[in-house]
N, C-alpha and C positions, 0 to 999 in steps of 0.2 A: 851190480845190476841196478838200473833205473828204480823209483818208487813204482812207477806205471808200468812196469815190468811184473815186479811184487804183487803188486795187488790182483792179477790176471787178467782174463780179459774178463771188460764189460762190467767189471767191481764197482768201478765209479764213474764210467765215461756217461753224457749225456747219451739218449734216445737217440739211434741212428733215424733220418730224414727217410723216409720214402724215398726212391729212387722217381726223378721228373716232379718232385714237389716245388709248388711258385710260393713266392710271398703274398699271402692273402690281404685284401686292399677293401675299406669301407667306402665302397665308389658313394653312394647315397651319401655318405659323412662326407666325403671330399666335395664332392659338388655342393654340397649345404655351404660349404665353409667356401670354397671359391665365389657362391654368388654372395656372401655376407661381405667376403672384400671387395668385391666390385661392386655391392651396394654402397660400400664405405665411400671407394672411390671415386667412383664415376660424378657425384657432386663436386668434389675436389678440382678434377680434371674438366668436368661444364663450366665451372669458377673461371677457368684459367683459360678457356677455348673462348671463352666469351667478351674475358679481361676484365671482367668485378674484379672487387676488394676483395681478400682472404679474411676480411671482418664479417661477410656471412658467414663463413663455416666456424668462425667461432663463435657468430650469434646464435648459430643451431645449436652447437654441443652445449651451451650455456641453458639455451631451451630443454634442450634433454635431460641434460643433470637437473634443472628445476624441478621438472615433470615428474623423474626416478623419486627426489627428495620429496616431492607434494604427495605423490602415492604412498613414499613410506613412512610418513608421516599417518598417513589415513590409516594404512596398515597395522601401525603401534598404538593407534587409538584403536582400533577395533581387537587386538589381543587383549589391552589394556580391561576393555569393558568384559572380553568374554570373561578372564582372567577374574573380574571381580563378580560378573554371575555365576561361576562355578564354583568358588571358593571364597565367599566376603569376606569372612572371621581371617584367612590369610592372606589377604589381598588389604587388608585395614592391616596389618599385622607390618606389610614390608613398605607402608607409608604410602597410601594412594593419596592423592591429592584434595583437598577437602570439598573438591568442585563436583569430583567423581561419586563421593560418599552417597548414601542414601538419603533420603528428606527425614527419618525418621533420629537420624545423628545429632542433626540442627534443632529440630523443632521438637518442643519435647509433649505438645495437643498432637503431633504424625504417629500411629500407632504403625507397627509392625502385620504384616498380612501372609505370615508364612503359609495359614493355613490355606491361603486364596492362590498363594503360587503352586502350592502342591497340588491343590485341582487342578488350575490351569494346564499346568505341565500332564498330569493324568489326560487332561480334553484335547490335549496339544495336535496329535496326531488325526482327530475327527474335526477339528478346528482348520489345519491343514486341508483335506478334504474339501472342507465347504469352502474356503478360498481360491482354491483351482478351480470349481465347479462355479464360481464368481467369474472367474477370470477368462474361462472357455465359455460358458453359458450366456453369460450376461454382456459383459466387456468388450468382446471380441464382435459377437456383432454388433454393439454399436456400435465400433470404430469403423468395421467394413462398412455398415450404411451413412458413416459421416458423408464419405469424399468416393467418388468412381477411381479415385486414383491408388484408394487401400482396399480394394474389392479383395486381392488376394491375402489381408494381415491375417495372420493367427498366430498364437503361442506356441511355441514349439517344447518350450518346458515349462510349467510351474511347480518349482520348490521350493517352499517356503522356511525352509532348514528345521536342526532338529530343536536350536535353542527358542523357547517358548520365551511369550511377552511375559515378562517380569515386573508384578506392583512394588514398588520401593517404599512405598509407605502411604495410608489413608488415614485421610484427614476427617473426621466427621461433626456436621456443625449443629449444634445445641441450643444459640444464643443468636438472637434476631434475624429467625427465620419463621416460617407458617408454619403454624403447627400439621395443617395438612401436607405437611412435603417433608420428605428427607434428602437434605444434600452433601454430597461426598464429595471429594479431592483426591483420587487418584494419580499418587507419582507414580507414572509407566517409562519404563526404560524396555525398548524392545533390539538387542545387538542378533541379528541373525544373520547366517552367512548363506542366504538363500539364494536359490539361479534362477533367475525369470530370465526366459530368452523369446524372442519372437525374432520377426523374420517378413519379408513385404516379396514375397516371388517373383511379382512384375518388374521389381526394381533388384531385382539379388541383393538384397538390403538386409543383415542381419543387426543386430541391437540386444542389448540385456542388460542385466544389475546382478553382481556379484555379489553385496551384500550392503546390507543397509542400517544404519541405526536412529534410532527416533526416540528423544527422550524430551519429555514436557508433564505438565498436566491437567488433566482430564477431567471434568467434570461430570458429575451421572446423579440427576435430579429423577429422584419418585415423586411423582405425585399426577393426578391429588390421590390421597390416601381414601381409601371408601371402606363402608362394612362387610363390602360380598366381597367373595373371593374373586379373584386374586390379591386382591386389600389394595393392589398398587391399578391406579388407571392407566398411565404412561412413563416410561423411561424417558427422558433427555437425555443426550452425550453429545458433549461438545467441550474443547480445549479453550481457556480462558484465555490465552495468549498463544501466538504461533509456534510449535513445540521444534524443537532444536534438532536437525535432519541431516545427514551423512550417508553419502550413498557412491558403491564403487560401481563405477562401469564396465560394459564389456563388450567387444564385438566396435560396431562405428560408433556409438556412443561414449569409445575412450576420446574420444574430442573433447567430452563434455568436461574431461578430469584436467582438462591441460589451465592450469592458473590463468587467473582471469574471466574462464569460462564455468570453472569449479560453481563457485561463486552465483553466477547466472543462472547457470542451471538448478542448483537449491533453489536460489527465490524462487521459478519458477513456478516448482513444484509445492513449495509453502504455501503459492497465492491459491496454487488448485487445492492443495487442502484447507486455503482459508476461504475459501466460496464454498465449502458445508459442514466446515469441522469447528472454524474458530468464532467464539462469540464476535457477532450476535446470530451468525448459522448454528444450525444445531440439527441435528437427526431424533429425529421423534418416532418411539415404537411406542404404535398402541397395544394395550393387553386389555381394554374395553372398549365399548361401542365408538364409534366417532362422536359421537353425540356430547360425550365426556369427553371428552377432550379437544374437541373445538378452541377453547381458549387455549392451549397450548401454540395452536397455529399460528396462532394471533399476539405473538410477545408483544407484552406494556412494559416498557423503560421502569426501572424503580423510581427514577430519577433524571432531571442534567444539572451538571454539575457545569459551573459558568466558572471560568479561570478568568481571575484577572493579573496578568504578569507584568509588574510595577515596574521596581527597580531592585538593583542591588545595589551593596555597597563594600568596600574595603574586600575586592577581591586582589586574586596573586596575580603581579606581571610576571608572566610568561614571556614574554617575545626577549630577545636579548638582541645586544649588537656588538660585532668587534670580537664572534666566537665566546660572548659571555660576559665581555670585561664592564659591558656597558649594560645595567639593565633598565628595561622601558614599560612597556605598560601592556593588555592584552587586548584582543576583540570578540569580547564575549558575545555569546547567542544560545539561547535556551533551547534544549529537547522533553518537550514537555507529551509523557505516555498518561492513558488512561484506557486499561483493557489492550484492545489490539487498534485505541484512535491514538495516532502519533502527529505531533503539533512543533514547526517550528520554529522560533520567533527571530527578528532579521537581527543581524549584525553590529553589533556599533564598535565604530573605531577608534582605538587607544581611548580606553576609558577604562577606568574600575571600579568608576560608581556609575553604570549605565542606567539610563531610564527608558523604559519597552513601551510602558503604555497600552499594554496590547490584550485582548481579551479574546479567549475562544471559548468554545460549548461542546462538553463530550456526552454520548449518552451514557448512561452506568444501568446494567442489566441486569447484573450480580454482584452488587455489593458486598456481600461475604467475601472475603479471601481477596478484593480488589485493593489496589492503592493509587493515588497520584504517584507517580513518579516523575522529576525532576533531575535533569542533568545539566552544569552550565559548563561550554566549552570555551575555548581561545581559536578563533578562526586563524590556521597556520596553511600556508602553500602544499606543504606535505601532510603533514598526520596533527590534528587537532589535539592541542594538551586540555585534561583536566580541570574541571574550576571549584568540585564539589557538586553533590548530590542531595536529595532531599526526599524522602518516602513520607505520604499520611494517609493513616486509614481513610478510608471512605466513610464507616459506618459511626465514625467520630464527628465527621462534616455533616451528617445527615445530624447527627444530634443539635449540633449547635447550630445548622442551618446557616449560620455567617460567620464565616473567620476573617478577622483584617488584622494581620500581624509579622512581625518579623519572625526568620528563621533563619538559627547559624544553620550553615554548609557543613556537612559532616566528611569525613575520607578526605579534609585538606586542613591545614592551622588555622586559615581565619577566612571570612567572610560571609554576608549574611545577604536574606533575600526575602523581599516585601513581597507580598501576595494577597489579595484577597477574593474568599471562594465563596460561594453560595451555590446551596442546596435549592433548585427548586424542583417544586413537588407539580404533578400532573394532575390537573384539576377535570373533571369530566363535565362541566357546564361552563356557561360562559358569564356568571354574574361578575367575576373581576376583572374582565377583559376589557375593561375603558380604561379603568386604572393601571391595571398593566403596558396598556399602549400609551398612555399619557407617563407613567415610569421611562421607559425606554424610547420615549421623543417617537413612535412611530404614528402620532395621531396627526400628525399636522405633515410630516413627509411623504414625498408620495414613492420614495426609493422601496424596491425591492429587499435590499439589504441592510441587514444592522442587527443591532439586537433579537433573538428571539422572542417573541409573544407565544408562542404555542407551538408545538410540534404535529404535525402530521405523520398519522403511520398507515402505511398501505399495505393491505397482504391481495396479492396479486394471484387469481388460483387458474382460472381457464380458462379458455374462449371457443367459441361453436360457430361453425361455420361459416368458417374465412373464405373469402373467394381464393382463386387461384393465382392471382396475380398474373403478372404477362401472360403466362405461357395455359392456352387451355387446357384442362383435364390433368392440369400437374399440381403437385401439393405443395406449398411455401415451405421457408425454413421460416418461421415466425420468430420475430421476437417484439420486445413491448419498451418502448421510449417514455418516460414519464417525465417531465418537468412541472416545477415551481418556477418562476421568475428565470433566474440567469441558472439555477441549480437544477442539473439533470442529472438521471439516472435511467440503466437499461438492465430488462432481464437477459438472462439466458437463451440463448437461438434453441429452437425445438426444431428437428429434421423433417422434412418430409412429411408434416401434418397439417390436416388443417382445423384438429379440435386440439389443441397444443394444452397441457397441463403444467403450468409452472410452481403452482405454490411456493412461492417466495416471499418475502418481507422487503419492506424500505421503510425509510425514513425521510422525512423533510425538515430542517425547522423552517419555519412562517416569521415573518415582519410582521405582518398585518393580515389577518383573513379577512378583514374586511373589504379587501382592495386583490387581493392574489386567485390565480385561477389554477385549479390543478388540470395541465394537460398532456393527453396519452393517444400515444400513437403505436399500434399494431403494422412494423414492415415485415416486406419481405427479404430476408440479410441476403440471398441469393443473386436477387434482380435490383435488389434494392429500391424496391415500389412500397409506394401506401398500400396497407393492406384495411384504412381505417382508420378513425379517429375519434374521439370525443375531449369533451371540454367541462369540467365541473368546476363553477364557482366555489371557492370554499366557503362562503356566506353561508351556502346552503347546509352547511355540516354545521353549524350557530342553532338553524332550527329544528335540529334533526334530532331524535331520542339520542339521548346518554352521547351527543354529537357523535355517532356510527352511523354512515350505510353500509349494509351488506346486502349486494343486489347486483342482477345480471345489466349491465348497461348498454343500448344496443349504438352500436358502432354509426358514425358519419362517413357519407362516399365507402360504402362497402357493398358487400351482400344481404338481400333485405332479411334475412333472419342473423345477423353475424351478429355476434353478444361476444362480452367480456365481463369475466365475475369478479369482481374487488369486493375488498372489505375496508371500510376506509374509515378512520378515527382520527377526532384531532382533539388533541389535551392545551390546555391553559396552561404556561408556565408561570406558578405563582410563588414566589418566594414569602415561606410563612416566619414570621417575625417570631419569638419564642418572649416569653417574658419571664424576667431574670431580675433577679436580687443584686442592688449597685455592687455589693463587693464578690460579685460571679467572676469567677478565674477561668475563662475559655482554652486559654491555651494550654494549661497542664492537659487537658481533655487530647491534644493530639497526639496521637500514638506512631511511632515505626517501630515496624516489625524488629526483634535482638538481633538476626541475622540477617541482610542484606541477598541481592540474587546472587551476587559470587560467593556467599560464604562469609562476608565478611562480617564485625560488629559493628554496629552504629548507637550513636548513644541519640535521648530527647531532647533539642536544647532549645525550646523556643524563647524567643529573649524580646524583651521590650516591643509588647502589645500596643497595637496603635491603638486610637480612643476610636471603639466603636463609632461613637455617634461624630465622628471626621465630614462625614458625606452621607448624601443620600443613598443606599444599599441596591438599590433596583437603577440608578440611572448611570449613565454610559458615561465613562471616561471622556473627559473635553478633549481634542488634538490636540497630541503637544505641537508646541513651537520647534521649527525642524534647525536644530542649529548644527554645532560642530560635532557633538558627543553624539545627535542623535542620527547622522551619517550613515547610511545603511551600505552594507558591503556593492561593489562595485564590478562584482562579474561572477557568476557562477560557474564554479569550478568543481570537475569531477576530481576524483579523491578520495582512497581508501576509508570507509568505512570501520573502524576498529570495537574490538570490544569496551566495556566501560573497565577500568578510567580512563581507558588511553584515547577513547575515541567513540561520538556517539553511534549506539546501534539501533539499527530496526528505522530507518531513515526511511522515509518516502514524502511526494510531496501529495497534499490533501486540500482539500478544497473547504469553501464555511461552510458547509453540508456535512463537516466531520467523516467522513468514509475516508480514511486514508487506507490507500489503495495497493503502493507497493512498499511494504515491507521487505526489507535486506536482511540476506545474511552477513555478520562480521565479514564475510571474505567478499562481500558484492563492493563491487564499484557504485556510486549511486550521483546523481547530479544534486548537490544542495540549492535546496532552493526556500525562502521562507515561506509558512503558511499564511495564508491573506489573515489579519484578525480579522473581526466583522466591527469593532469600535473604535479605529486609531487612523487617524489620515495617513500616519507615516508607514502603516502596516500592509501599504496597496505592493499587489505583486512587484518584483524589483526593478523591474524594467519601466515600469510608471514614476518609482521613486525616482531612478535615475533622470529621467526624463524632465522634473518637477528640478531635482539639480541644478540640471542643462537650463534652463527654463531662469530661475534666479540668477543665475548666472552673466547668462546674458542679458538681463534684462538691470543687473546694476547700478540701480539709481535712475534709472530712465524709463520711462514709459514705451514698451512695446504699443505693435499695432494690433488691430481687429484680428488679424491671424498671425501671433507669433510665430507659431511651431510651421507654417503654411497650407497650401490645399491643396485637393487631390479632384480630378475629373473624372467621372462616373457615368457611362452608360448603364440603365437598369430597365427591362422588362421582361416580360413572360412571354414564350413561345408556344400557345396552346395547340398548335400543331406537334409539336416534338416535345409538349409537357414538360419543360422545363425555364428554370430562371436563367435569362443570358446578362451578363454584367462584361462590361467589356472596360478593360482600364487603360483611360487615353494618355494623361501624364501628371504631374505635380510642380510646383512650382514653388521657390520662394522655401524650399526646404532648410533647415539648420545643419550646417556644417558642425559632423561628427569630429573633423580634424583639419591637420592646416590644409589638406589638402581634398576637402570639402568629406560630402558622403557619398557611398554606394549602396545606392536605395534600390529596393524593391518591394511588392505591397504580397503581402496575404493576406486571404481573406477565408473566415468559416461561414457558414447557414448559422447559424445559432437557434437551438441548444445544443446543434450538434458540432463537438469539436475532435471526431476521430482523427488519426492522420489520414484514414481514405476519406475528410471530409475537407479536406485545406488543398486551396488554389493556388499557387505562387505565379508572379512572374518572374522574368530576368532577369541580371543585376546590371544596373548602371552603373557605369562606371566615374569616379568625379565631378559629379556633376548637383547640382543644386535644382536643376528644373529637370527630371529627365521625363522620355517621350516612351513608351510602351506602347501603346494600341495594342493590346494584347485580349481575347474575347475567351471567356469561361462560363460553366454552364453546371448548373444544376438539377440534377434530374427530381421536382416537385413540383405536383398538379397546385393550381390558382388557388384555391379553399386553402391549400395545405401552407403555402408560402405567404400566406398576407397573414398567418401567424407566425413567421419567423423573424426574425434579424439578421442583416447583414452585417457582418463585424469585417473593418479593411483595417488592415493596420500597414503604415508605413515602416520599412527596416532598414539600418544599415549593416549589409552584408559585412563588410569587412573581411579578411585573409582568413587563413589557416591559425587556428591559434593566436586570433589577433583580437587583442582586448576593446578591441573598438565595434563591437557591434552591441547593436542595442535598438532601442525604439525610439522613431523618430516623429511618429503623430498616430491618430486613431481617431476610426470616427466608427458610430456605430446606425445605421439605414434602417430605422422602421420599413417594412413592405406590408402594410395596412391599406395602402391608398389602392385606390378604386382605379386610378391611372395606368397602374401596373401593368396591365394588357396589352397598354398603348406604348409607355416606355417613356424615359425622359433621359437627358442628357445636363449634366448640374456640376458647379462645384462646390467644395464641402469643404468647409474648414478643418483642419484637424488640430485634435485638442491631448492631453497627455492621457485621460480613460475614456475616449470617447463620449463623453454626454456632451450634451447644449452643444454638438455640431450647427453652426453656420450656415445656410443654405446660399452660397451665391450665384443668383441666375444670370 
């Protein structure tokens, strides 16, 4: 008998079926997975109905896999960190990288704040609270009342997670500070895996942040310190440098994470936390009357520190040829930090003992805990090599007031770099200000730029009673345009008001007060109208108490009661001389920090001090002679940004007003471009050097004409019917061929001080041609009063292709509109020159 027999029935057989039972089917599964291939496909199959390359769909999947690896990258950094806030003692134990570490590891002045986290973490969940109630309360309508187009935004979640901001370590400083103030250095690492989601309903537009981490630090000044309680008058908190920011998207915002855009979108959000977090912004809590604390509003500079960046010498060739076999020489160019001012000096090529020549002016706010920082690179097509670095206390430069000396490169074998810096001090009268202008040649020139003589600082607070611009019975979006000379500055757009409160800070520095006007203009950024204007000599700040006004100023072409409230101070820059004993050793005096920003050691090496008394200390570097070495780079090229060594970071281009403006993330893309010095002929924006090139060039042993570079034909007049500047551009002639096959010129033109991109005119491009013919007519919308204070700036270009190294500037002229004829209009031509001054008038 069978085993299946043996065993009986139903011993072991499977469960009999229901009688009419089907194979049950995950229809929802199956369609999922049907349109996932025909998602796959249907590109495939568009490729091939169409007859493209099959090299798109491998540019996509390549795309893809980027994007998976760039997230999981993100990903392994954000375990990484929670991994080391839940666990440090085991998280140091299985070898974190010494970048991760806390500040308290490196630095052995960083105390430990366990006691500060364990509160925090206890307030975490009531701290939470107040952030949502920020974000719904506050946040959210003012985004609705920015734009008619976000009337419906709101948050749809705020969660700010459960991992609290963690202090890594606080610094506290003892040693040249006011005794009335205490100031702290809080390292904050904040890894939270929190959901902010919002959502725009008119537009089915969802958006959010997955999570985000933020680690830099922090600074948090008491003072002044008083006998009543609360002992403390105000808090300050502000970041001394832009803190380092990671954040995951969610919803249409995953756009933002796709490489390339990563990147972008961090600065972005950098530049909005550095218009009120990073020095010299700052959030001021009072905990006493206003009264006391008034000067807090009003930050005075400690200092500016005047860089003069010499030369180097005996650096490493980088560049190779022949895959190596052959090696040649580099093209070095300096990234010189101070605070969150970034400065960068131009090019020169195949050299390794370059000469700069070049001088800039940063301000220094908080000297404690600040350093110069110094990076020299090798300008390379793809990713710039290394050339050595250089860190010096500030509060060592402020001692000796003048350094002139060599310094080796530390993180490379060999080479060294000449420098000399000076501390000057802000003087609040004006007894040395003949001398100072006769130091820095600005008593006999009549130029706007050059050296500083004095600083101006502006604190910008309100204004009352704006009219309504165009539109009756509507409220402006105000904002506030201030210029010096060729350097402007604007506040912040206030919505919808017309008694706007900004309280804000700026900065100027000055050539000459004796000769500069400070001018401010109140628009409307909506309509784009004068809402106002005034004009203050700065002479009058010479006879004014403790050189301050603080005072309502009542506005020109406005509303007969519209006022605007400044507070305006201008300080003497005076570099104070110290007196020293002959065998005084300055330079053991300067200090870099044991450990560097990446963690690394750097040792002191300053080597072979130049002889003080070489040169006058207060007077401007002569122009060098522009020869072969001193060649400035020859086209601005966009290109990865890298971390240091590999690559400089925090790149943006900045103007001689010191604000540098866009700060990069390591992953941004950034356009290199050098910073203007304010003391070096060779130091003019690139496009002028170039030009100045072109210029010698052609001109080889032979005397050009009255118009080298040639001219340009200009209709100009005011339309007081339609209130505006009409310029109408007829043609050019006699222009310099960019190539053998001449140039393709077209002109733009700004208003000046204003150079927004909604403020630039172009015309068309010629094509080939050396005289070409435009008639093309542009308009400006500014009432008569407001434009015979501005300048025309026209510059001539050549366009040139896609990616074609042949564009550049081809002449420039720069239009006073001061004349009285304005009205009437005139029609002229105008020589153009390589920076526009001493324009030619030919009638």
């Amino acid at each position: 008998m069978s085993g299946a027999e043996d065993r009986g029935p139903g011993a072991g057989a499977a469960p009999a079926e229901p009688p009419g039972a089907v194979l049950s089917v995950d229809v929802a599964g199956l369609l999922a997975q049907l349109a996932r291939s025909f998602a796959l496909l249907l590109p495939v199959y568009a490729l091939g109905y169409l007859g493209l390359s099959f090299s798109w769909v491998l540019l996509a999947l390549g795309l893809l896999v980027w994007c998976r690896r760039s997230r999981g990258l993100k990903a392994t950094r954000l375990c990484r960190a929670l991994a080391l806030l839940e666990d440090e003692e085991r998280a140091v134990r299985l070898g974190v990288r010494a970048c991760d570490l806390p500040a308290w590891v490196h630095f052995p002045d960083t105390e430990r704040a366990e006691w500060l986290n364990k509160t925090v973490k206890h307030m975490w969940p009531f701290i939470c609270q107040f952030i949502e109630k920020l974000f719904r309360e506050t946040i959210e309508p003012a985004v609705r009342g920015a734009n008619t187009h976000l009337s419906t935004f709101s948050f749809t979640k705020v969660d700010v997670g459960q991992q609290p901001l963690r202090i890594n370590g606080v610094k506290v400083y003892t040693e040249n500070v006011d005794k009335r103030q205490i100031i702290l250095d809080l390292q904050i690492s904040f890894v939270g895996n929190c959901e902010i989601d919002l959502e725009i309903k008119r537009y089915f537009c969802r958006a959010g942040v997955q999570s985000i981490q933020i680690h830099g630090t922090m600074r948090v000044i008491l003072e002044p310190l008083i006998g009543d309680m609360p002992l403390v008058g105000a808090l300050s908190i502000f970041f001394l440098r832009k803190p380092l920011i990671e954040i995951n998207w969610t919803g249409l915002t995953n756009l933002l994470d796709i490489p390339g855009l990563n990147g972008l979108s961090d600065t972005i959000i950098l530049d909005i936390i550095s218009n009120y977090l990073v020095l010299p912004n700052r959030i001021t809590v009072p905990l006493v009357s206003e009264v006391q604390i008034a000067q807090l509003r009003f930050p005075i500079p400690k200092g500016v520190l005047r860089i003069h960046f010499i030369e180097a010498q005996d650096l490493q060739g980088k560049d190779t040829y022949l895959k190596g076999l052959v090696k040649g020489k580099s093209d070095p160019y300096g990234v010189i930090r101070v605070g969150n001012q970034i400065f960068q000096s131009k090019v020169i090529k195949e050299n390794l003992s370059p000469k700069w020549n070049e001088v800039y002016e940063a301000l220094v706010y908080e000297h404690p805990g600040q350093e110069l920082e110094i990076e020299l690179f090798d300008e390379d097509p793809d990713k710039d090599d290394f050339l050595g670095s250089l860190m010096i206390d500030l509060i060592e430069v402020e001692k000796e007031r003048l350094l002139d000396e060599w310094f080796a490169l530390d993180e490379v074998p060999r080479g060294k770099l000449h420098l000399k810096l000076e501390w000057l001090t802000l003087m609040p009268n004006a007894s040395n200000l003949d001398k100072v202008l006769t130091d820095i040649r600005a008593d006999k020139d009549q130029a706007n730029d050059g050296l500083s003589s004095s600083l101006l600082i502006l604190y910008l607070d309100s204004a009352r009673n704006l009219p309504s611009g165009k539109k009756i019975n509507s409220n402006p979006n105000p904002l506030v345009q201030m210029s010096v000379g060729h350097k402007a500055q604007e506040s912040k757009i206030r919505y919808k008001t017309n008694e706007p409160v900004w309280e804000e800070n700026f900065t100027f520095f000055i050539h000459n007060p004796k000769r500069q006007d400070l001018e401010v203009e109140v628009k409307d950024e909506q309509h784009q109208c004068s809402l106002g204007h005034l004009k203050i000599p700065l002479s009058q700040l010479l006879t004014s108490d403790d050189m301050t006004m603080n005072q309502r100023f009542q506005l020109s072409n406005s509303g007969p009661n519209s006022t605007l409230k400044m507070k305006i101070a201008l300080r003497v820059l005076q570099l104070e001389k110290q007196e020293r004993s002959p065998d005084h050793q300055h330079s053991a005096q300067v200090k870099r920090p044991s450990v560097s920003k990446e963690g690394r050691k750097i040792s002191v090496r300053p080597q072979m001090s130049a002889s003080p008394g070489s040169g006058d200390s207060s007077t401007a570097p002569c122009t060098p002679v522009i020869g072969s070495s001193d060649k400035p780079g020859v086209e601005e090229r966009a290109q990865p940004v890298e971390a240091s060594p590999q690559g400089p970071r925090d790149l943006g281009r900045s103007s001689s007003s010191l604000q540098a403006s866009a700060t990069c993330s390591p992953s941004h893309i950034s356009v290199k471009e050098p910073t203007p010095s304010i003391a070096s002929d060779i130091s003019l924006p690139i496009a002028t050097q170039e030009l100045r090139q072109r210029l010698r060039q052609l001109e080889n042993g032979t005397t050009l004409g009255q118009s080298p570079l040639g001219q340009i034909q200009l209709t100009i007049r005011h339309s007081s019917q339609r209130n505006k500047l009409v310029v109408v551009v007829h043609s050019c002639r006699n222009l310099i061929a960019f190539s053998e096959d001449g140039s393709d010129p077209y002109v733009r033109m700004y208003l000046l001080p204003d150079k927004r991109r909604s403020g630039r005119r172009k015309t068309h491009v010629s094509k080939k041609t050396l005289n070409p013919v435009f008639d093309q007519s542009f308009d400006f919308s500014v009432s008569l009063p407001e434009v015979q204070r501005r300048t025309l700036d026209v510059a001539v270009k050549n366009s040139g292709g896609f990616l074609s190294k042949d564009k550049g500037l081809l002449g420039k002229v720069l239009v006073g509109l001061a004349s009285e004829e304005l009205a009437k209009g005139w029609t002229q031509w105008y020589d153009l020159t390589e920076d526009g001054t001493r324009p030619h008038v030919v009638t």
